[in-house]
C-alpha positions, 0 to 999 in steps of 0.5 A: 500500500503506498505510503505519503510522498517524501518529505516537502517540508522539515522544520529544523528546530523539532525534526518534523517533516510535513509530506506531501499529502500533508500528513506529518513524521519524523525520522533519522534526520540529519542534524539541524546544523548541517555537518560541515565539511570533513566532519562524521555524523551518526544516523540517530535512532532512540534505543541502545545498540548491541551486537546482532547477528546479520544474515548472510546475503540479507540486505538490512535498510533503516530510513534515514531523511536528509533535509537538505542537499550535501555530499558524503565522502566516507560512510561506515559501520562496525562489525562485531563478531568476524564472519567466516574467512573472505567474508565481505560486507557492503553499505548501501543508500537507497532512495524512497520509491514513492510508489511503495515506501519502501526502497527503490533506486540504488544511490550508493554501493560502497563496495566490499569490505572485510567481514572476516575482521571485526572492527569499524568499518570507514568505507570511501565513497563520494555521494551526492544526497539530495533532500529526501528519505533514503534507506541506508544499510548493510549486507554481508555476503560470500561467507559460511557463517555469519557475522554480527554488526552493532545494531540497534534494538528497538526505538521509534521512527515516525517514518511510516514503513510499507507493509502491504496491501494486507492488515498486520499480522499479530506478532507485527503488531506486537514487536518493534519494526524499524528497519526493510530487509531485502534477501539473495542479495549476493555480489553487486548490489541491485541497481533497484529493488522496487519490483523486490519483496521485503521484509519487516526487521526489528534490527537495523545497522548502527551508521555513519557517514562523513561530509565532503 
């Protein structure tokens, strides 16, 4: 079921962004002071972190709102617990498909990274964000077992996050969700997944990015 369209409108003192169709949110924004250049910033979310086990080849995406244009030239994440030898590891950006909510075109993959190693992961890129909602995640791939990465657990996003043309399930209703996930996502990442079914995780990637 199509959500409201991205964000037209965010007022930089409360993090309140007017869609649209007129209904209002709040989600990961970055920073009212835009971050200068050179400087990292973390996507915020409102709950501790822990280390999680991430699935081999699933792609985790957690809503992230730029409110206005800038230019990323480092994003990272930390992973916890190595994966087996060769493992690798990719973030991604993603932007909204209005047609869904949920994540459409590719706008970032960073390329791989070791997974088979624990340690913050500070990838290279250079990006450019214009104002909007975007999914931004990780995956790990081409291992036998599988790592864990910081994560967080459990908060509140007031992004509405697509769940389809059915009612929520029960256990849907009972438990946190906070993040898509995408499976079979093996080497290059897809150049879209608007034609891709998803999944509600209650887990998403702890991020961060820099500015060029």
């Amino acid at each position: 079921m199509p959500i409201p369209g991205g964000p037209v409108a965010v007022n930089h003192q409360t993090g309140v962004l007017t869609y649209d169709d007129g209904s209002q949110g709040s989600a990961a924004v970055v920073s009212a002071e835009h971050p200068e250049a050179g400087q990292y910033f973390m996507l915020p979310d409102t709950s501790a972190t822990a280390a999680s086990t991430i699935t081999v080849a699933t792609l985790y995406l957690f809503p992230f709102v730029a409110w206005q244009s800038l230019t990323i030239d480092r994003i990272g994440f930390e992973i916890t617990t190595a994966g087996a030898a060769g493992a690798l590891a990719r973030a991604a950006i993603y932007a909204r498909d209005p047609a869904t909510g949920a994540a459409g075109a590719l706008v970032l993959d960073s390329g791989t990274t070791a997974a088979d190693s624990t340690g913050v992961k500070n990838l290279t890129v250079s990006t450019a964000l214009t104002a909007g909602l975007y999914w931004v995640g990780v995956v790990a791939q081409n291992s036998g077992s599988n790592p864990s990465a910081r994560l967080f657990q459990q908060g509140t996003f007031c992004v509405p996050l697509p769940y389809g043309t059915s009612a929520p399930s029960s256990s849907d209703m009972q438990f946190f969700r906070g993040a898509l996930t995408y499976t079979g996502v093996t080497g290059a990442l897809p150049s879209s997944l608007a034609a891709t079914s998803w999944g509600l995780g209650d887990r998403g990637p702890k991020m961060f990015m820099r500015a060029a």
